[in-house]
N, C-alpha and C positions, 0 to 999 in steps of 0.2 A: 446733746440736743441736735434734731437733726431741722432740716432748713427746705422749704420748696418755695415754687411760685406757682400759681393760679390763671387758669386762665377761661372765660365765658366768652371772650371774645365779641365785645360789643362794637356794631360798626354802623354811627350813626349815618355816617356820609355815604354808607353803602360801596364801599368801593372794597370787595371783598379780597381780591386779588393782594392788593396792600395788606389788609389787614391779617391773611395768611402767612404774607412775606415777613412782615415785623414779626409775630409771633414766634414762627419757627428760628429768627435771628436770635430772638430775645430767648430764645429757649437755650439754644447753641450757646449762646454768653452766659447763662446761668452756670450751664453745666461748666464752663470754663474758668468762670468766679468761682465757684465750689459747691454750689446749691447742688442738695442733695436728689431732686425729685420736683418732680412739673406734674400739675393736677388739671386735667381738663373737665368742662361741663357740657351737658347735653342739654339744648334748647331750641325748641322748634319756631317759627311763622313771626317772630318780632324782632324788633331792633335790638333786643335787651341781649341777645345773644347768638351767633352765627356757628355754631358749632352742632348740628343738627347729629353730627357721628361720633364722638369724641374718639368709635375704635378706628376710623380711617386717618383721624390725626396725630392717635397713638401707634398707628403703624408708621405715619411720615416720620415722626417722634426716635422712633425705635431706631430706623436707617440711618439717623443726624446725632446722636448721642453716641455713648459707649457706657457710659458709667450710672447716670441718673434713673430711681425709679421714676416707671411711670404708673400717674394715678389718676382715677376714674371721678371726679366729685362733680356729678355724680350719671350712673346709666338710670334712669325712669324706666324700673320695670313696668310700671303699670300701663305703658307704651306699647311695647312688643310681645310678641310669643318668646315665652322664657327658654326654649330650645336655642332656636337664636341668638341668644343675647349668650347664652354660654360659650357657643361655636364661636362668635366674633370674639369676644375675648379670650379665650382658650389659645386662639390663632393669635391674640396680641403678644401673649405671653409667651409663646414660642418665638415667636420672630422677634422678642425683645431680649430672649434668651435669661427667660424668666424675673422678669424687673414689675411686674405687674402689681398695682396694689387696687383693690376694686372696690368702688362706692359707689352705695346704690340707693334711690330712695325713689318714694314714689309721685312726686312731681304735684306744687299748687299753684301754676298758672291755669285758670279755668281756658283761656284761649289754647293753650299748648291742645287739653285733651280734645277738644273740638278740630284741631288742627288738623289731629293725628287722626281723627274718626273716633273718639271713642272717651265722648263727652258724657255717656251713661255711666262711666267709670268712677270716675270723680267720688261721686258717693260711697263707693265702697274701695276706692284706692287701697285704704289701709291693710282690709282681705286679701287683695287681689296682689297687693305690695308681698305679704307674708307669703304667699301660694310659690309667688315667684322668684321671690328668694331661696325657699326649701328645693323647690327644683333644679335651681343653677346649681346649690352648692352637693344637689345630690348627684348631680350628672359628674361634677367636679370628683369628688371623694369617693365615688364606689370603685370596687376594682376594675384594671382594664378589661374590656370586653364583656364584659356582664352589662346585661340592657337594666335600665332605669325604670321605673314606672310610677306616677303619681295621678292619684283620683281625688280631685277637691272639688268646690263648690262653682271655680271662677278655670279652674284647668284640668284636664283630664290627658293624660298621654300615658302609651301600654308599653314598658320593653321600648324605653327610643334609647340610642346610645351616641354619645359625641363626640366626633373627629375635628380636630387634633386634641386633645387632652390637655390641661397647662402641665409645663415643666415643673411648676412649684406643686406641693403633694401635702399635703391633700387638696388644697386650694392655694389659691394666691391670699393675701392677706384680705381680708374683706371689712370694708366702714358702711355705716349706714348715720345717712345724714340727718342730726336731729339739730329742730331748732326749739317746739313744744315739751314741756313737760312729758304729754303722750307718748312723741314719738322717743322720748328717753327713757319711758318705761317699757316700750318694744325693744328697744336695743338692750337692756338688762335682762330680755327673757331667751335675745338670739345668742347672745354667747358671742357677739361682733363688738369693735369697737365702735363710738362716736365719731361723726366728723364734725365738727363744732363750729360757727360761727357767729359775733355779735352783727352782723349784720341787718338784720329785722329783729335786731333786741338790744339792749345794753350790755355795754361789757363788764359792769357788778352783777348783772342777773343772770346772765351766763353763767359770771363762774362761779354763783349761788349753786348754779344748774348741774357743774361738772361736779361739783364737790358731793353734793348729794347724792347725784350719781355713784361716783366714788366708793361715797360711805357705803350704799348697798350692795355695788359690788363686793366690796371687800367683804361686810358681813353675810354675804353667800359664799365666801370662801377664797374670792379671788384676792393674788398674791397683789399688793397696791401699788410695786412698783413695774408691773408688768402692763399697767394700764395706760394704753397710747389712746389721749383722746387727738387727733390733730386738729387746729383752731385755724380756719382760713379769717385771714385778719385784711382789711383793705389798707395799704400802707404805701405812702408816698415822703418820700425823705429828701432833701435838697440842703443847702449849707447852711441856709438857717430857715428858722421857724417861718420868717414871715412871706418867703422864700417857696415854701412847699405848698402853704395857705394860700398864695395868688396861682401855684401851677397849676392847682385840683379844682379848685371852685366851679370853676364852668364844666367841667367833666364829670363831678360828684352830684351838683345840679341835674345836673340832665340824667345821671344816673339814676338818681333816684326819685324823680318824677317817674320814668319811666318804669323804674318795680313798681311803685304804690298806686300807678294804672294797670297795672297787670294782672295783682296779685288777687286772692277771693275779697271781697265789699259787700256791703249793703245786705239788703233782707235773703237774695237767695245764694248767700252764701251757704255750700255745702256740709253737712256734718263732718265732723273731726277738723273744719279747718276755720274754725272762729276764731282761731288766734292771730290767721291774719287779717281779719275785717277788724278784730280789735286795734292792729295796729296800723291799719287804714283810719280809723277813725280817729285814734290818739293823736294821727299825723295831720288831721286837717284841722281837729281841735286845737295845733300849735300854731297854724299859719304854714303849715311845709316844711318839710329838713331845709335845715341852712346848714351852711359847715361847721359854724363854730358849735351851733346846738350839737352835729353827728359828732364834733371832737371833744365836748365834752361831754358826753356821754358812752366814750371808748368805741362807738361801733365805726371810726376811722381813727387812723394816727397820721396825721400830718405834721413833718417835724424836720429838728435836727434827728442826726443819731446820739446824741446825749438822750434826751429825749425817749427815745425809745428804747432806749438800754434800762433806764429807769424802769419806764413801761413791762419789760420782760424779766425783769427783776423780780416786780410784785408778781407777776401771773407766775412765774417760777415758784414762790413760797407757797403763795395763797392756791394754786390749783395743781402745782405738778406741775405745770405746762414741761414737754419734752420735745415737742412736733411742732411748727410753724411754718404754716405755710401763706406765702405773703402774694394780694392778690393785689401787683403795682399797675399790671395795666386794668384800668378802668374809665368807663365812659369814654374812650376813645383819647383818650391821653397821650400824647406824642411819642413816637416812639423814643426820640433821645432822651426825654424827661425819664420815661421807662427806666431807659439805660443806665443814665444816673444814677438814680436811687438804687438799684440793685447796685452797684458799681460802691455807693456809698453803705449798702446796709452789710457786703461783703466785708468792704475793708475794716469797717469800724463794729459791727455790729455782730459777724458770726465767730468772730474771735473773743470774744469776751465769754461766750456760752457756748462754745463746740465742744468742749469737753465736761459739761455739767454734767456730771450723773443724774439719775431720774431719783426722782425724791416724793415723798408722801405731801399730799397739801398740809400746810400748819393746825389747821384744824381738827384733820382727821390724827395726825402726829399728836394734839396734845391730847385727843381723848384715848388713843391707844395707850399712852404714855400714864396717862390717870388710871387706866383700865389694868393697868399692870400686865 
């Protein structure tokens, strides 16, 4: 099982400077605990995230490691000219000397597209997401020197070709981040893995999500234990339960106030993303996340590490789970609290499952098993 950390980089107090510094520490100690890979996000004009480039802190990234992949969760094609967006990552992957894992998706803060110029988008993200995916990965995987060329509805370019090229061949490993239903039957038709999180969902409904998933990949033929979904899980650990419950509160609070102001609501919510005004709505119908509500309903784990070992236990049966990537700093959480927990979910926590082989969900094992 392999192990990362996450990062959005949220920085309420505005003091970006710090918030850089802890990060790149906290990355440096991962990789020195033994974490296997560090995933950065792209978020533009709000509090909710400071990380406007993730490829300029995937190059700082590159320079401060030696060992760790770096990962993209996620680049918002629907942002940029898809030319671009290949050149800057192509150029990460070289100078990480090919450690690249790239996730992409196409972005539902309706302020981000406004931010960026290009709030007309929204509506047809989902187009404009597919357009720009076929073109990174075709600039990626044709042979060197032969120009590219793509004619679609939302991009058009004749003969363009990419300099630097990634080291990895044909591409770097590519995720596309699903949280909808929808966008999980888009990632069954690209041929990409999932990036999975219970974040703006439960973690039973999730892994309803992956397993289903699962089943139809395999009955189109793919092999099931080759299937990496990785789960960015929000995870704070301390020596005991009630311990980890008083560090997070005020930071998970404000964290998640500030998604369910962000994200699509109300009547002009745009097509394809009524799944989050549903769960804008579910959340005001309960009075707000509180914590105990987000920990019992798995989309945080605040805990010992007994606790969580239990925790990946079941997601080990019941999903596959093989990838885990653990996202400790959140809502601006202290950097030593940080510390800690990774420090604790090391010593106790990546030892019990660094060597699990990747295994079938129980599910889909018992109907193979009936199926003869």
């Amino acid at each position: 099982m392999r192990f990362g950390v996450f990062y959005v980089l949220e920085c309420p107090d505005h003091d970006f400077t710090r918030a850089y510094r802890e990060m790149l520490a906290q990355i440096s100690y991962a990789e020195h605990l033994g974490f296997d890979e560090v995933w950065l996000a792209e978020h533009h004009g709000s509090d909710y995230g400071s990380m406007p480039s993730p490829q300029v802190a995937a190059a700082a990234v590159a320079e401060r490691t030696n060992r760790m992949r770096i990962g993209i969760a996620v680049s918002n094609l629907t942002f940029d000219w898809p030319v671009r967006v290949a050149e800057d990552y192509a150029m990460v992957d070289v100078l990480s000397g090919g450690r690249l894992d790239f996730g992409v998706g196409r972005g539902y803060q309706p302020g981000e597209f406004h931010n960026m110029g290009v709030g007309d988008r929204q509506a047809v993200s989902r187009a404009v997401f597919g357009e720009a995916l076929e073109i990174i990965r075709g600039l990626w995987s044709k042979p060197p020197g032969r120009p590219f060329s793509f004619h679609g509805a939302h991009f058009d370019i004749h003969e363009v070709d990419c300099r630097p090229t990634p080291v990895q061949r044909p591409t770097p490993p590519m995720y596309v981040a699903s949280i909808s239903p929808e966008t999980f039957d888009l990632v069954a038709s690209t041929g990409c893995n999932p990036l999975v999180t219970p974040t703006l969902t439960t973690l039973p409904e999730l892994s309803r999500l992956i397993v289903d998933l699962k089943r139809r990949l395999v009955d189109a033929g793919r092999d099931p234990l080759s299937l990496d979904f990785p789960m960015n899980w929000q995870i704070h650990l301390a020596e005991t339960a009630e311990q980890a419950i008083a560090d997070v509160a005020g930071p998970l609070s404000w964290y998640y106030r500030t998604v369910l102001d962000l994200i699509p609501s109300g009547p002009a919510t745009p097509a394809t993303y009524e799944r989050y005004a549903e769960l804008a709505a579910t959340s005001d119908e309960a009075g707000g996340p509180t914590v105990e509500g987000m920990r019992e309903s798995g989309v945080v784990y605040a805990g010992d590490p007994d606790g969580l070992i239990r925790e990946i236990e079941t997601l080990y049966q019941e999903t596959g789970l093989q990838h885990l990537i653990c996202w400790m700093r959140f809502g601006g959480l202290e950097h030593e609290k940080v510390l800690r927990s990774m420090e604790l979910f090391a010593e106790h926590v990546m030892p019990r499952f660094r060597d699990r082989p990747p295994v079938v969900p129980r599910a889909l094992r018992e109907e193979m098993t009936a199926a003869g």
